[in-house]
N, C-alpha and C positions, 0 to 999 in steps of 0.2 A: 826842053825841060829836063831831059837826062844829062843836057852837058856831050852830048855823042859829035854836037857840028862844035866848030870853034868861030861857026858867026856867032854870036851873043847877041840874044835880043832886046837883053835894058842897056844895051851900050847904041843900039838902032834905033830905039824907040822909047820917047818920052815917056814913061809908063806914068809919072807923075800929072800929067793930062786928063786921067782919068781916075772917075769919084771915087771907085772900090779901092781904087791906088792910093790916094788919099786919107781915106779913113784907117785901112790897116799897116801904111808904113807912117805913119804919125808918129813921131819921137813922143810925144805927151803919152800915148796908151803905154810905151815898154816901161817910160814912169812909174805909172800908177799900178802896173803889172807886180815890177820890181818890188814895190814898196808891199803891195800886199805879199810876196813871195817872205818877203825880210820879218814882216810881221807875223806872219803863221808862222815862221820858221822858231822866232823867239817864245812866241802862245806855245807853241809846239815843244819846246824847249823847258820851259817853267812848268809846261804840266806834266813833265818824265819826271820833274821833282817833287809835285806833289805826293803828299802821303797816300797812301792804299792798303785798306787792309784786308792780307791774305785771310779766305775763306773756304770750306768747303760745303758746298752744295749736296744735300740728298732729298728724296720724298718720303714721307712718314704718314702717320697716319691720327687721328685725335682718340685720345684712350681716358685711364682714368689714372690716380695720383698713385691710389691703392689697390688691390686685386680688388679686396671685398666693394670697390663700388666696380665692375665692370658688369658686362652683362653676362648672368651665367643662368647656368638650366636647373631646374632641382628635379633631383631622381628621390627615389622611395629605395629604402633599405631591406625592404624585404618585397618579394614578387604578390603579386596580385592580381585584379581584376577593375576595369571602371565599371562605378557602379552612377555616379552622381557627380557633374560639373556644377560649381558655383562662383566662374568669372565667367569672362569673354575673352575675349585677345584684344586688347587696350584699355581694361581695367585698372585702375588703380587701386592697390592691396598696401594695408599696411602690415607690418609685422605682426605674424598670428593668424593672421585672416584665413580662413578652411578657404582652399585652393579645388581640391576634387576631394571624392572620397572610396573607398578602392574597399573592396571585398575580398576575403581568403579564398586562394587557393590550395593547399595544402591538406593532404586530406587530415593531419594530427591535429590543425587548431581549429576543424571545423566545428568540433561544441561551442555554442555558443555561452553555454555556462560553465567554461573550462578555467576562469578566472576564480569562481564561487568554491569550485569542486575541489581545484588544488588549494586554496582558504579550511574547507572542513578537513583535508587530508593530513593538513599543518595542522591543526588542533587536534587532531586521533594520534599524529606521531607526537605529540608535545604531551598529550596524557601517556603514550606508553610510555614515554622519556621520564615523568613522573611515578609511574607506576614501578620501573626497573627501578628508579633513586629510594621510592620506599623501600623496597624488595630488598636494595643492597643494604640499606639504614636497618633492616630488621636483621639480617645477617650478620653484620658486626656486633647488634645486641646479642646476635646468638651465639657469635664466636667468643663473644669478654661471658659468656653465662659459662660457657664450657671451659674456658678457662679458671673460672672458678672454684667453680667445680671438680676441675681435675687437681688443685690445689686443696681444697679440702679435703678429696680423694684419697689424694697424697701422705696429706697430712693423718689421716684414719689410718692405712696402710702401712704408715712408717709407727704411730703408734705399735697395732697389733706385732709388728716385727720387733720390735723393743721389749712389747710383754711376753713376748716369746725366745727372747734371745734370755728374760731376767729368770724366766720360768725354764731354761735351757742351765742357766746357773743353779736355781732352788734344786731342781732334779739330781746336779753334779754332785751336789752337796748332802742330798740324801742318799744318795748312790756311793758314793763314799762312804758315810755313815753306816748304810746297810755290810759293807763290806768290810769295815772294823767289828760291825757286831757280830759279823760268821767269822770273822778268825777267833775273837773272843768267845764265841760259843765252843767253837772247836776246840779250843785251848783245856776248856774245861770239861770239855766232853772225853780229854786226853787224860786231865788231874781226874775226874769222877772215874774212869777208867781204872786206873792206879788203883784208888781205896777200895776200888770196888773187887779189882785182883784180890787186894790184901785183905777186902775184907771190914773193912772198914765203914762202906760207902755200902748202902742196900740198892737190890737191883730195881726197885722204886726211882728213888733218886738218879740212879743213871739211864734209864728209861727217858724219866721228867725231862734233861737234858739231850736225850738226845731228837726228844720231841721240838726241845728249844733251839734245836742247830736246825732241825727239818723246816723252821719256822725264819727260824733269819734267813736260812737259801733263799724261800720262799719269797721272802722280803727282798731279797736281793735282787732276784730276779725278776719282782715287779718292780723295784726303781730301778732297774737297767731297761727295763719295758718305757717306763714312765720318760725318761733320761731319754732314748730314744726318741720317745711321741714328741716331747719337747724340741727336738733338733730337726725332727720333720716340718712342728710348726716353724719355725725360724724360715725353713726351706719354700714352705709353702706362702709365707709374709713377701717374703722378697721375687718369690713367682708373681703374688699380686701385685705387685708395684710396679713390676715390668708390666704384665698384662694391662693396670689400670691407665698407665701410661699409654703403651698402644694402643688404648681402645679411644682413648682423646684424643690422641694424633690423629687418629683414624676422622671419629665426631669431628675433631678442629680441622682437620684437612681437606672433608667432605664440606663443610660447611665454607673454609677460604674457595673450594673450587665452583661451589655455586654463588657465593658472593664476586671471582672474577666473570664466571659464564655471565651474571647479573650487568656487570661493569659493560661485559663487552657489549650483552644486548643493548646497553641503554647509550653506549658513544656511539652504536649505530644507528640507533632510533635519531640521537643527536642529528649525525650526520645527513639522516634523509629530511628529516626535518632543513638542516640548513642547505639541502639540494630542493627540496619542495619550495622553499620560501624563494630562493634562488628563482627559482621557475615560476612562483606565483608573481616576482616583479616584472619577470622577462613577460611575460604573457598582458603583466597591463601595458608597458609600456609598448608591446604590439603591438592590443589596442589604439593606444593612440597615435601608432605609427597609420592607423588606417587613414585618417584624414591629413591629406597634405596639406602644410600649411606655410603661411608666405615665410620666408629668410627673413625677410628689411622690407623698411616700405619701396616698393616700386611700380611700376605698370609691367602686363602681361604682353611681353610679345607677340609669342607662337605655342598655341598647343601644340605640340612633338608630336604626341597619341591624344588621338582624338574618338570621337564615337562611346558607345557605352556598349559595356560585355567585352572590351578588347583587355585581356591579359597582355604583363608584359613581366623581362626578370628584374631580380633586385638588380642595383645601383643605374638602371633603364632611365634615359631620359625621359619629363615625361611633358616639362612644357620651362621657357623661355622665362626671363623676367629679368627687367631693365631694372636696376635700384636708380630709386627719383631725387636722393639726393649725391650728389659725387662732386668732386674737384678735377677741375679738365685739366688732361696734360698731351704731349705729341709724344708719341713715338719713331724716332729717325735711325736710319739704316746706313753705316757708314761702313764703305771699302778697311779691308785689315789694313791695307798700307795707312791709311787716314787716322787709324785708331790709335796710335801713338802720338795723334798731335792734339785727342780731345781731354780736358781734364775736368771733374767735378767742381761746378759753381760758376764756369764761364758762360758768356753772355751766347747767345744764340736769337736771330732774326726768324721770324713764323709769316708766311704768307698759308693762309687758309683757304681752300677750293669753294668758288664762289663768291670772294672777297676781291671786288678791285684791287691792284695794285701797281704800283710804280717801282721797279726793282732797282737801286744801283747795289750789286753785290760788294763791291769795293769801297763803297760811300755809304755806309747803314743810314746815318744822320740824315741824308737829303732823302732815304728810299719812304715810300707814301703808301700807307696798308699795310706795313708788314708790324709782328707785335713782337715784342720783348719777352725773350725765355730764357731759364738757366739751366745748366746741365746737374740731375740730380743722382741718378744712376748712371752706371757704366755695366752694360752685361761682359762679363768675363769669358762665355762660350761662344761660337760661332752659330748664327742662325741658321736655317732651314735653307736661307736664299742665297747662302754665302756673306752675309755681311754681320755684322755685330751692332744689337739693337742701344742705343741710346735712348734715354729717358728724360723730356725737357718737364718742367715744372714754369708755371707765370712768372715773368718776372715783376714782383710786386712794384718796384722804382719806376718801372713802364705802364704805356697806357691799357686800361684792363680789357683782358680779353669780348670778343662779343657773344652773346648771352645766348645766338641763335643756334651758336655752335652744336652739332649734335655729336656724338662718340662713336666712333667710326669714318667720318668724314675726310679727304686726303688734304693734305700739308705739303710746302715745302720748306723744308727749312735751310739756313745758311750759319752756319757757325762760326762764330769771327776768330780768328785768328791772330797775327804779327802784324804790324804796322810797317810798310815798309814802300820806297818810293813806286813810283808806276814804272820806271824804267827798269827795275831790279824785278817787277813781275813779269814783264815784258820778257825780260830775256829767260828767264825763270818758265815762263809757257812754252817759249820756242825751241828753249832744252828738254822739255820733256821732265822736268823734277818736279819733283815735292815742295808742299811750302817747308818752311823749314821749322826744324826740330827747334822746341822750347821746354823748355817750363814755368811754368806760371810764379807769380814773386811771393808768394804764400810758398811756394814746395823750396824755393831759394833759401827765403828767410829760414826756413825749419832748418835747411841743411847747415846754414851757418851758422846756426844756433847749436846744431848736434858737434861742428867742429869745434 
């Protein structure tokens, strides 16, 4: 059998004598050997040419279309206490529904009549507010009276200086007067003089005369008295004028300063008032921060905190809740090298966990279970896992998703890709590449619409 002797034992021995010899040197079996070799070889041949479309495989998971229907937990905005549950954990709530209901801890809002209290405190500062506005409205009357007043004042004042200034004239005028009459007296006190040397003139008559000069000095120097008192009053008219003046300035200046003091108390009074009012909303709408109540309609999960008399802080989860009405979608995790080949609105294949199915990843059309999706989002940042989260959405043109679907549930999905024969995938796996880079004929058309 090695061929080591150079006797040969089919040249010694009939081998064809016997049955096993017969059945496997049969010219007819290398025939029909032949013929199937030729045949698979051509089958084998025709199928490198068939079409294949390149895909990329990931697992995902079933979520929802939009945040607000996912499942999320409601916390309370301010810290508290449980005082009273009104679900169970698989309740169904609809929107509004009192969830629990939570008592203060804080020791500022523990009055209970703290809503009532700051209500009266707003109408005590809303009458002072009134009170200061009177206050200042009687002020201004009081400030246009003084003004008036200092005008008529005025007006009195500038009279008396005018009768004084004209009585300052009559005076000059007599004072003058008086002063012609003593030269004149003198004159003749000098002629009665003379006759009276010579003789002429008795000493009667010049006596008389000089009685009458004794008597104009006399005069004289009361209208220089007079003349005088007059130039004082002038002096003294126009001290009044000043004086009546600052003494209104004064009255009017006293009067603007408690008309601002007035101003200020009452934009304060304002101001507390619109801090009270401020704080009498904040305090209802605490209140009704007490009772939690549902988001959307949905069922209760998981009470978070449970028990009664258990405090927790604000923004504290404090119980679970599914919203009952949502639009199902998957969420798929694709490698960064892969993410250059996914685009917004392509087709994607969904096989669901728990759902029979029959996979050809290459042949969508013949695959059995799997559902029809489109890509709607693209996250721009890198996940937690390394990979970049994709967002499929139903594909309405395909058959509709099943109904027993629940949100959370795992997926796999396959993303289709280029069309392109089996032998070009073929050699394409055994190189170790990429499927290959495209663009969809939507981003084409654009571009050769922008050229």
């Amino acid at each position: 059998m090695l061929n080591i002797s150079h006797n040969k034992l089919n040249k010694t021995v009939d081998l064809s004598s016997f049955k096993s010899a017969q059945k496997v040197f049969h010219k007819k079996h290398f025939r029909y050997f032949n013929r199937f070799l030729l045949v698979f070889a051509i089958l084998g041949v025709v199928i490198m040419f068939l079409p294949w479309t390149q895909n990329i495989n990931s697992r995902g998971n079933v979520t929802t279309l939009t945040p607000d229907q996912r499942p999320q937990t409601i916390q309370s905005p301010i810290p508290g206490r449980i005082e009273k549950w009104y679900v169970r954990e698989g309740d169904h709530v609809k929107k509004g529904d009192t969830i629990l209901f939570i008592s203060e801890i804080k020791n500022e809002y523990f009055d209970p009549n703290l809503v009532n209290r700051t209500g009266q405190q707003i109408k005590a500062k809303e009458a002072s507010v009134t009170s200061y506005g009177s206050k200042v409205n009687s002020l201004n009357n009081q400030i246009r009276a003084l003004h008036n007043e200092r005008k008529l004042k005025l007006e009195q004042v500038q009279n008396k200086l005018l009768q004084a200034k004209l009585k300052v004239k009559s005076d000059s005028i007599d004072f003058e007067a008086s002063k012609i009459d003593l030269q004149i007296a003198e004159r003749q006190i000098g002629a009665i003089q003379n006759l009276y040397d010579e003789g002429l003139k008795s000493l009667t008559e010049l006596e008389d005369k000089k009685s009458k000069f004794q008597e104009k000095q006399a005069k004289l120097i009361s209208q220089e008295n007079k003349y005088l008192a007059s130039k004082n009053e002038v002096i003294n008219a126009m001290v009044e004028i000043n004086r009546v003046q600052a003494e209104y300035v004064d009255k009017i200046s006293k009067a603007e300063s408690d008309k601002f003091t007035a101003q200020s108390n009452q934009f304060d009074a304002e101001a507390q008032v619109t801090k009270l009012e401020s704080d009498f909303t904040n305090y209802e709408i605490r209140n009704d921060l007490y009772y939690i109540k549902a988001p959307q309609d949905g069922f209760i999960n998981k009470a978070i905190k449970g028990g009664i008399g258990e405090t927790f802080k604000e923004g504290e989860q404090l119980v679970g809740i599914m919203p009952s009405n949502y639009d199902l979608a998957v969420e798929m995790f694709v490698d960064p090298i892969d993410l250059p080949l996914i685009h917004i609105g392509e087709n994607v294949r969904v096989q669901f966990d728990g759902w029979p199915a029959v996979v050809f990843s290459g042949w969508p059309n013949v695959s059995y279970g799997t559902y029809g999706a489109k890509i709607v989002a693209i996250e721009n940042f890198i996940s937690p896992n390394g990979k970049f989260r994709v967002l499929l959405a139903p594909d309405e043109n395909d058959y509709k998703w099943p109904e027993a679907i629940r949100v959370g549930s795992g997926a796999m999905t396959i993303a289709l890709l280029e069309d392109v024969p089996i032998w070009f995938e073929l050699w394409r796996k055994l190189n170790g590449f990429p499927p290959n880079y495209y663009q969809p004929e939507g981003d084409e058309k654009s571009k050769s619409k922008e050229k």
